[in-house]
Chimera marker file (.cmm) of the C-alpha trace (Angstrom):
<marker_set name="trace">
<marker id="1" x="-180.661" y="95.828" z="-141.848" r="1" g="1" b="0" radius="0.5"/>
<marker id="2" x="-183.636" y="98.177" z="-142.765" r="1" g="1" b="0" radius="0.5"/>
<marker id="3" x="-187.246" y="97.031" z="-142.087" r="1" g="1" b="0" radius="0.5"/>
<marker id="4" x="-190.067" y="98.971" z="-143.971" r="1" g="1" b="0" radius="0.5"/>
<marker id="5" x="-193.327" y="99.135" z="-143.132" r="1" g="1" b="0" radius="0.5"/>
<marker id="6" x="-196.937" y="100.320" z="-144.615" r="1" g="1" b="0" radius="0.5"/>
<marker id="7" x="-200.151" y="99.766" z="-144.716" r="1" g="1" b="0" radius="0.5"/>
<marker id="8" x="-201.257" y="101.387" z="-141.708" r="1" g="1" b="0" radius="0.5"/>
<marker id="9" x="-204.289" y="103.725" z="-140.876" r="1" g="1" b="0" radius="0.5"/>
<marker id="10" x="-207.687" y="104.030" z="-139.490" r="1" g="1" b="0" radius="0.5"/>
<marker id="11" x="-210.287" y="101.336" z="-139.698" r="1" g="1" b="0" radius="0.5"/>
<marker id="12" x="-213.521" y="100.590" z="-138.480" r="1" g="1" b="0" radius="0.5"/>
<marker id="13" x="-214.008" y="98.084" z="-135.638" r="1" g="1" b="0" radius="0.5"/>
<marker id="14" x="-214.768" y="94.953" z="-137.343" r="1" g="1" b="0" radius="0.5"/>
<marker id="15" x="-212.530" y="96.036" z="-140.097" r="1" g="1" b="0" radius="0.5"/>
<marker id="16" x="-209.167" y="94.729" z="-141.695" r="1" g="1" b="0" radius="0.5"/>
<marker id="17" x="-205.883" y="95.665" z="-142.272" r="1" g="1" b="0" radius="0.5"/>
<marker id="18" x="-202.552" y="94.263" z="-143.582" r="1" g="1" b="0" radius="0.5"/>
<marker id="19" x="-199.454" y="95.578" z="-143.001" r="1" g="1" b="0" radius="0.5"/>
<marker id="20" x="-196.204" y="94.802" z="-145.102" r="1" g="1" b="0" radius="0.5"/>
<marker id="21" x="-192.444" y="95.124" z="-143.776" r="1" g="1" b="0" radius="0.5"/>
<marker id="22" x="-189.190" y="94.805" z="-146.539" r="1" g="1" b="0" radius="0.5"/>
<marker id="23" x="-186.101" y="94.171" z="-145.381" r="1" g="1" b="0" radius="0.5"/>
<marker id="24" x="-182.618" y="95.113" z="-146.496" r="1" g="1" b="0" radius="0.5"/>
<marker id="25" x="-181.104" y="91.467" z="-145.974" r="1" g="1" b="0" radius="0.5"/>
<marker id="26" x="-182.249" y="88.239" z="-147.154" r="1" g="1" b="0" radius="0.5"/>
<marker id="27" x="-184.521" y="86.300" z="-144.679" r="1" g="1" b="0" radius="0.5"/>
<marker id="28" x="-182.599" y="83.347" z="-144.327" r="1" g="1" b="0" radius="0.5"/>
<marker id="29" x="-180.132" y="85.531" z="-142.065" r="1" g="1" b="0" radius="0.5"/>
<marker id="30" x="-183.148" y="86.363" z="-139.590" r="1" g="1" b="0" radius="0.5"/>
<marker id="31" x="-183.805" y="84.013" z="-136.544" r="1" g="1" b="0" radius="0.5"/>
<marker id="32" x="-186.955" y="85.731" z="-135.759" r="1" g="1" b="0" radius="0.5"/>
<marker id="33" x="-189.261" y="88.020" z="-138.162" r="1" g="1" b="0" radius="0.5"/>
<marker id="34" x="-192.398" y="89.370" z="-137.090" r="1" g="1" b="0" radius="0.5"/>
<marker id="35" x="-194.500" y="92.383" z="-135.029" r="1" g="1" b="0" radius="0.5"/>
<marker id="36" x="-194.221" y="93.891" z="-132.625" r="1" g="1" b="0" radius="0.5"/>
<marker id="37" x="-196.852" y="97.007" z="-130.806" r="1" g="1" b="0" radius="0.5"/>
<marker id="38" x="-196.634" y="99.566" z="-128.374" r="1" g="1" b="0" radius="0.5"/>
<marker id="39" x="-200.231" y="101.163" z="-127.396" r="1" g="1" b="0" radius="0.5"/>
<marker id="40" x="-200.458" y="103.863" z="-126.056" r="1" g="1" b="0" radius="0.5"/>
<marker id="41" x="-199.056" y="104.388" z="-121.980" r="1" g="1" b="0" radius="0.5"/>
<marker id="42" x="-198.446" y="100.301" z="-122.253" r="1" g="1" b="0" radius="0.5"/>
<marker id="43" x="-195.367" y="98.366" z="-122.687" r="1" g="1" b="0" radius="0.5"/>
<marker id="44" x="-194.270" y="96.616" z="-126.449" r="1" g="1" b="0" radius="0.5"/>
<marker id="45" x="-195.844" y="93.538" z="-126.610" r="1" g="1" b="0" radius="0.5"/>
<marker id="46" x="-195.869" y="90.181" z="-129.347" r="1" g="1" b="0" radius="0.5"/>
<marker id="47" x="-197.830" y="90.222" z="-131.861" r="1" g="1" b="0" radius="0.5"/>
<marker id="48" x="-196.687" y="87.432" z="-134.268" r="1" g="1" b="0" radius="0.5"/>
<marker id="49" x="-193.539" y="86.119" z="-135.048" r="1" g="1" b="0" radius="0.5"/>
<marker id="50" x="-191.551" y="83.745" z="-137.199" r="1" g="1" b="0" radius="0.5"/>
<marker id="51" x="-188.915" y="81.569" z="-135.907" r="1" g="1" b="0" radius="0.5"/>
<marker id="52" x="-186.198" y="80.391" z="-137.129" r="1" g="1" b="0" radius="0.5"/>
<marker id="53" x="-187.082" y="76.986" z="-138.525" r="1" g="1" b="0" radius="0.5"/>
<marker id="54" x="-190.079" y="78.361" z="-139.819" r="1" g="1" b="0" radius="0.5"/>
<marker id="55" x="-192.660" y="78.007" z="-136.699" r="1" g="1" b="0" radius="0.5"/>
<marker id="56" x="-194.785" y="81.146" z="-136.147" r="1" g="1" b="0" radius="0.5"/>
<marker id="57" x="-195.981" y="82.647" z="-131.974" r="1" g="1" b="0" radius="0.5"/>
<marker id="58" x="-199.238" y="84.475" z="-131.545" r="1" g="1" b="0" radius="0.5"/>
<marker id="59" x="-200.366" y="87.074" z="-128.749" r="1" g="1" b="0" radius="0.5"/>
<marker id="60" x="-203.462" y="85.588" z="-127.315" r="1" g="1" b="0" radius="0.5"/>
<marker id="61" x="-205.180" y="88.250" z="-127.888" r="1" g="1" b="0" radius="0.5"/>
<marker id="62" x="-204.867" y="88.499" z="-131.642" r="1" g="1" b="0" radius="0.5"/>
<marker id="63" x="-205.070" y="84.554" z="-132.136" r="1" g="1" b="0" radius="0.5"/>
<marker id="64" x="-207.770" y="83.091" z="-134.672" r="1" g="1" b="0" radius="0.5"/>
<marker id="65" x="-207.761" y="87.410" z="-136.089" r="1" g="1" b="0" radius="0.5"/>
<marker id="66" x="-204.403" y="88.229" z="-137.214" r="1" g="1" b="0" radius="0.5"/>
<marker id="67" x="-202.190" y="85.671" z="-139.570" r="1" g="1" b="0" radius="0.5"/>
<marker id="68" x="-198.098" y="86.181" z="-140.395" r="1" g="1" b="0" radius="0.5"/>
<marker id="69" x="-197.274" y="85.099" z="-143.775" r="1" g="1" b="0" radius="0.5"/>
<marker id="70" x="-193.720" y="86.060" z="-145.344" r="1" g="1" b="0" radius="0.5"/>
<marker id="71" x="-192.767" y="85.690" z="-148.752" r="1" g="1" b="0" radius="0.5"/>
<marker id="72" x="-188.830" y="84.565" z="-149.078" r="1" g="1" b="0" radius="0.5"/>
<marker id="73" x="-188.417" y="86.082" z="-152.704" r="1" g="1" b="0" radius="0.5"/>
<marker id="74" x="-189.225" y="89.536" z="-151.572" r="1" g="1" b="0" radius="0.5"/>
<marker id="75" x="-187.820" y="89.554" z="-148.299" r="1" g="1" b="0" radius="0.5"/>
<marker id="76" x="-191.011" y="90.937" z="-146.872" r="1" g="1" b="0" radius="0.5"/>
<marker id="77" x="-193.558" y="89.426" z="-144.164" r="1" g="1" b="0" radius="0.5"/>
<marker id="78" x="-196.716" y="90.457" z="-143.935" r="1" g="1" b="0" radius="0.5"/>
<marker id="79" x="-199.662" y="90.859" z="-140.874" r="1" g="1" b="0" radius="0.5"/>
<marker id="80" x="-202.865" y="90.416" z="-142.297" r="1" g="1" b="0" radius="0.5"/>
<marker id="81" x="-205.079" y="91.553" z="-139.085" r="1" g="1" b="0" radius="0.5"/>
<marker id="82" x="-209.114" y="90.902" z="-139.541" r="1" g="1" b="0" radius="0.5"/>
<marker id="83" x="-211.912" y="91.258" z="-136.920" r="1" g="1" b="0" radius="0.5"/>
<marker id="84" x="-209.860" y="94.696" z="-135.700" r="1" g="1" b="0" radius="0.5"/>
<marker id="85" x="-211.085" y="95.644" z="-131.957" r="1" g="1" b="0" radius="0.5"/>
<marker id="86" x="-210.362" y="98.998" z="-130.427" r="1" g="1" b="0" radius="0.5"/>
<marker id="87" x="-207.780" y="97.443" z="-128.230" r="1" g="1" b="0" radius="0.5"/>
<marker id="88" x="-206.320" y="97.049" z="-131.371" r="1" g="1" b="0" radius="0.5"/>
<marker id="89" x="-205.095" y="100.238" z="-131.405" r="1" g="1" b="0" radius="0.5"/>
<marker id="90" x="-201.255" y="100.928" z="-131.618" r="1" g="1" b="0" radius="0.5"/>
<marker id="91" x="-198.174" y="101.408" z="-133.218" r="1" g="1" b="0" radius="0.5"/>
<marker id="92" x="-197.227" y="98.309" z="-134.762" r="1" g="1" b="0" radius="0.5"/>
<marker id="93" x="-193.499" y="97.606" z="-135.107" r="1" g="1" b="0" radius="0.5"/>
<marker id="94" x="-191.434" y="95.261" z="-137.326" r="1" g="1" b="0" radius="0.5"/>
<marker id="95" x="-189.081" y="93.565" z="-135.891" r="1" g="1" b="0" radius="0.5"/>
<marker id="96" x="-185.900" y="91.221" z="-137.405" r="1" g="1" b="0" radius="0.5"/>
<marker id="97" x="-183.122" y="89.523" z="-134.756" r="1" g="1" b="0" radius="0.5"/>
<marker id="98" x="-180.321" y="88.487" z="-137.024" r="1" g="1" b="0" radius="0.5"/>
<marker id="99" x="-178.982" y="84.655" z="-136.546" r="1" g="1" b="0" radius="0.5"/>
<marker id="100" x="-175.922" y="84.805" z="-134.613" r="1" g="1" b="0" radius="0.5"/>
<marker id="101" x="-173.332" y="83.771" z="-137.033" r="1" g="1" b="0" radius="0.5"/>
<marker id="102" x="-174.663" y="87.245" z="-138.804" r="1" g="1" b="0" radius="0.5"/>
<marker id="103" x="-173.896" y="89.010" z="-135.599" r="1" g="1" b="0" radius="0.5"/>
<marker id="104" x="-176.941" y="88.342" z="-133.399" r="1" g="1" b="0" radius="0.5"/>
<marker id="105" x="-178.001" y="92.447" z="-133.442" r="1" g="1" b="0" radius="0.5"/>
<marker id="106" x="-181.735" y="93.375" z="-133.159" r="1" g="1" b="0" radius="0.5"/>
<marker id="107" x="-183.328" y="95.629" z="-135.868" r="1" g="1" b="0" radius="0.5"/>
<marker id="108" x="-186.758" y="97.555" z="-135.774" r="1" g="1" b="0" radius="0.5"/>
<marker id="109" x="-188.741" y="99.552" z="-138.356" r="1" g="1" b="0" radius="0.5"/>
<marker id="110" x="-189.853" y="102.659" z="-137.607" r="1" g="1" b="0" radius="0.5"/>
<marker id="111" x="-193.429" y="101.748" z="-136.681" r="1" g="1" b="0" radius="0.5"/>
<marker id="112" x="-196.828" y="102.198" z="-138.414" r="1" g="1" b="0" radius="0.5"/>
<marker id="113" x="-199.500" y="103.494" z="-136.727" r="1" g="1" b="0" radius="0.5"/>
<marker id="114" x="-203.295" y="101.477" z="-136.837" r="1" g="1" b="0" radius="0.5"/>
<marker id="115" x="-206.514" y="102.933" z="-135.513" r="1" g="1" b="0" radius="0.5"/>
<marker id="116" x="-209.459" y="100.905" z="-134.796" r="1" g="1" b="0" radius="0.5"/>
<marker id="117" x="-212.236" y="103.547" z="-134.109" r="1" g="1" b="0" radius="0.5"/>
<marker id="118" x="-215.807" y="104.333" z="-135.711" r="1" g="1" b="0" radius="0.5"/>
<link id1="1" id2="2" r="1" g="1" b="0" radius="0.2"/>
<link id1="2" id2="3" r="1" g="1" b="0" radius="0.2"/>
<link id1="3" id2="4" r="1" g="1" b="0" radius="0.2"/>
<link id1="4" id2="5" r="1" g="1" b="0" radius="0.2"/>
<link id1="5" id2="6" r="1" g="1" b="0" radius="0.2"/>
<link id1="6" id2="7" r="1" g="1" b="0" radius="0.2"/>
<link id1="7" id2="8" r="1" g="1" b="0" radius="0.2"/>
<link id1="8" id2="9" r="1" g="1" b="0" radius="0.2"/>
<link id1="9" id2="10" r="1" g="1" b="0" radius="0.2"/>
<link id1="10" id2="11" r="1" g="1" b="0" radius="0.2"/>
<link id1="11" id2="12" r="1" g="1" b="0" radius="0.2"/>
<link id1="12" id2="13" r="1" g="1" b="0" radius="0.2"/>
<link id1="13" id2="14" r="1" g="1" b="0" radius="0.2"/>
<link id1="14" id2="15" r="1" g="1" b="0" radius="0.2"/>
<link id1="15" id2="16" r="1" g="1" b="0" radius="0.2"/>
<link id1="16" id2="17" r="1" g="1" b="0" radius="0.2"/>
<link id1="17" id2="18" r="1" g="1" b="0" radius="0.2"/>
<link id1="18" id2="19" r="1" g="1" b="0" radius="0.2"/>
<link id1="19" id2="20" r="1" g="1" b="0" radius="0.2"/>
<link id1="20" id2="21" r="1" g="1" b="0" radius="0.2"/>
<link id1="21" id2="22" r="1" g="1" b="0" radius="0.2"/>
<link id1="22" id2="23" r="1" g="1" b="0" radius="0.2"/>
<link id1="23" id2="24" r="1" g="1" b="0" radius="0.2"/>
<link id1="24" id2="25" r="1" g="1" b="0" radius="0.2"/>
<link id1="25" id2="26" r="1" g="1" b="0" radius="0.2"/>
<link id1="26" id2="27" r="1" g="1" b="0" radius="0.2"/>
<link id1="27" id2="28" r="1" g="1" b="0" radius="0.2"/>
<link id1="28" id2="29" r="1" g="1" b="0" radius="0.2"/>
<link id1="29" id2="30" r="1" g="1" b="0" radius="0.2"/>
<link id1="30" id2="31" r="1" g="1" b="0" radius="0.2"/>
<link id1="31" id2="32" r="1" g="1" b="0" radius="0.2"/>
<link id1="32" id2="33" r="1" g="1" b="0" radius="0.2"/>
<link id1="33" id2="34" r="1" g="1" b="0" radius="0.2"/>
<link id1="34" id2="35" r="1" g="1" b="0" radius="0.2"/>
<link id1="35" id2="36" r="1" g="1" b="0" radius="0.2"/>
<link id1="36" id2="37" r="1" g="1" b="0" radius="0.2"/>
<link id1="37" id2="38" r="1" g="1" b="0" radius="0.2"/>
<link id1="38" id2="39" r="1" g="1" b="0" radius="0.2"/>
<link id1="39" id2="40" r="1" g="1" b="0" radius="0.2"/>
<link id1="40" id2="41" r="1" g="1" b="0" radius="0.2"/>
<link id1="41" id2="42" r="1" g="1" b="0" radius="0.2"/>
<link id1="42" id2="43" r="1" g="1" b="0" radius="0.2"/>
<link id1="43" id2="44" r="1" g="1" b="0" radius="0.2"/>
<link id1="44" id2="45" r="1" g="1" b="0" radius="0.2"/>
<link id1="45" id2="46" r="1" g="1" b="0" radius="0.2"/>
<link id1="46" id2="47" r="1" g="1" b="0" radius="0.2"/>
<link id1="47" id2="48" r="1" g="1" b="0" radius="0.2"/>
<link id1="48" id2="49" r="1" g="1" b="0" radius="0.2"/>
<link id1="49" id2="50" r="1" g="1" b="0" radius="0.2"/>
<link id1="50" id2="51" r="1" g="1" b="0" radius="0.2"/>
<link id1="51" id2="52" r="1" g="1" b="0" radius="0.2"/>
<link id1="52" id2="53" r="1" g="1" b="0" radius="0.2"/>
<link id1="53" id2="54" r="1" g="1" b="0" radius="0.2"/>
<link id1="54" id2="55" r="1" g="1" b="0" radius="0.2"/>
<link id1="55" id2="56" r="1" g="1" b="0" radius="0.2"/>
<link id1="56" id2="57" r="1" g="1" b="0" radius="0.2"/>
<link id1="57" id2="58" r="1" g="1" b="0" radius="0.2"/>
<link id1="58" id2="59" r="1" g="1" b="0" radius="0.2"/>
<link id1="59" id2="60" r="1" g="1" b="0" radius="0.2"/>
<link id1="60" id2="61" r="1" g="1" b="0" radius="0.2"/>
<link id1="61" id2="62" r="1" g="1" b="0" radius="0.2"/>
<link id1="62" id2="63" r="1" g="1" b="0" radius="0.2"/>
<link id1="63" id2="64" r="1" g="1" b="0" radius="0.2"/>
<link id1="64" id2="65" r="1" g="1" b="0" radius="0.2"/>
<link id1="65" id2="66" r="1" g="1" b="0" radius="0.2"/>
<link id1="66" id2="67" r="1" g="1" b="0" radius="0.2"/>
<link id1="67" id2="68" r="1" g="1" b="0" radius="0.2"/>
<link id1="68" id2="69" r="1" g="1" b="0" radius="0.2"/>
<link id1="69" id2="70" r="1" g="1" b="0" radius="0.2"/>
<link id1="70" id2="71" r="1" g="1" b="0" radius="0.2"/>
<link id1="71" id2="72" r="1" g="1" b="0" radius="0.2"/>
<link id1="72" id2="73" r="1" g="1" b="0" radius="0.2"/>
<link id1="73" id2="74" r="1" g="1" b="0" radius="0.2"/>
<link id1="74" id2="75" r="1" g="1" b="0" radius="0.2"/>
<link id1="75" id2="76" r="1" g="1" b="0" radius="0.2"/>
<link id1="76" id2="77" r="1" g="1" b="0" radius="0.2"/>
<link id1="77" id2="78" r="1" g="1" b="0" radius="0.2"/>
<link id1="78" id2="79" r="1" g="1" b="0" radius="0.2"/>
<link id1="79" id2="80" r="1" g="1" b="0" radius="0.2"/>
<link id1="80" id2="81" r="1" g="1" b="0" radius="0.2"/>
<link id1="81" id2="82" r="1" g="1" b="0" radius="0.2"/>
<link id1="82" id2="83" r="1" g="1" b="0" radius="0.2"/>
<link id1="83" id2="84" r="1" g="1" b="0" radius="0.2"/>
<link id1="84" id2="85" r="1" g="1" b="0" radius="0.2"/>
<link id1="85" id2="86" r="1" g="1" b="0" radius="0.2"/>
<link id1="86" id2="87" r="1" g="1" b="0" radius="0.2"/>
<link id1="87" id2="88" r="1" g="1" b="0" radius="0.2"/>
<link id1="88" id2="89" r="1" g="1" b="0" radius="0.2"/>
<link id1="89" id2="90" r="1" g="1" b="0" radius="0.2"/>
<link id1="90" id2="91" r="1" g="1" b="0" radius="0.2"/>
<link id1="91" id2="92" r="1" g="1" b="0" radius="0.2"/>
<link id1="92" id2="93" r="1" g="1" b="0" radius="0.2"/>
<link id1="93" id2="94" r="1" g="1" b="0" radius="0.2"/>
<link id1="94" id2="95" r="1" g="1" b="0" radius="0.2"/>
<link id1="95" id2="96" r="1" g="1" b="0" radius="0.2"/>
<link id1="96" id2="97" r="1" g="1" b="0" radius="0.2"/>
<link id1="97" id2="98" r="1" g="1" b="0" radius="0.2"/>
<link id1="98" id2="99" r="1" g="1" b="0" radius="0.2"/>
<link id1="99" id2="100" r="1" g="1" b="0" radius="0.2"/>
<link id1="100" id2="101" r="1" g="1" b="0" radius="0.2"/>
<link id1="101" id2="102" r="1" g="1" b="0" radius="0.2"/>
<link id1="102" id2="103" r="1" g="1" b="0" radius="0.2"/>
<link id1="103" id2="104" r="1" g="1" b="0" radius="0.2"/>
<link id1="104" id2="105" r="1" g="1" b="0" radius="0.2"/>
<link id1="105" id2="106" r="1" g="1" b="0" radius="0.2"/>
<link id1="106" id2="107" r="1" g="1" b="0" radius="0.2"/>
<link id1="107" id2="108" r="1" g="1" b="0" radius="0.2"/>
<link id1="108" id2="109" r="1" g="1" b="0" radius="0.2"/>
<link id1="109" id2="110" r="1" g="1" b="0" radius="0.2"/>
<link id1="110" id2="111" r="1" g="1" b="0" radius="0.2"/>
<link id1="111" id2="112" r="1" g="1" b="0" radius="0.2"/>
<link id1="112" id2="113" r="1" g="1" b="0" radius="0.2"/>
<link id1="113" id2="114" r="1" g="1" b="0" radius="0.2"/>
<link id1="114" id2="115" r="1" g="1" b="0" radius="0.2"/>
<link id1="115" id2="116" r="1" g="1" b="0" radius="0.2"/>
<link id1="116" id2="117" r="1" g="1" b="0" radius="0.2"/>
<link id1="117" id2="118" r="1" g="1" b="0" radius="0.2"/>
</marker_set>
């Protein structure tokens, strides 16, 4: 499976972004779709995720600012992130965990890095 991201970059604090990841493989194989970021010095962390069924998991810390949406025809999802803080700041990964009857394996994209500074 190959995830591929954009729509990364620098914004203002305040500002918004939305990033876009593609996969490879249809959706329906995928028990889990979402991001993923790494700041910098800190450990990978949630962001927001789709699960399998359909139900969607929020960091607290981006709740009521960022929103997952996916559309099924063009196997992409998509993090539309609003109200950007500094904190904000990372490298945001997709991420796709393949339903086990697929093979179970893990797959990330390559990362896309967003800046929240003025």
């Amino acid at each position: 499976v190959q995830l591929v991201e954009s729509g990364g970059g620098l914004v203002q604090p305040g500002g918004s972004l939305r990033l876009s990841c593609a996969a490879s493989e249809s959706s329906f194989k995928f028990n889990a779709w979402g991001y993923y970021r790494q700041a910098p010095g800190k450990q990978r962390e949630l962001v927001a995720i789709f699960n399998y069924g359909g139900s969607t998991n929020y960091a607290d810390s981006v709740k009521g600012r960022f929103n997952i949406s996916r559309d099924n025809a063009k196997n992409t999802v998509y993090l539309q992130m609003s109200s950007l803080k500094p904190e904000d700041t990372a490298v945001y990964y997709c991420y796709a965990g393949l339903r086990a009857i697929y093979g179970g394996k893990d797959y990330w994209g390559e990362g896309t890095l967003v800046t929240v500074s003025s």
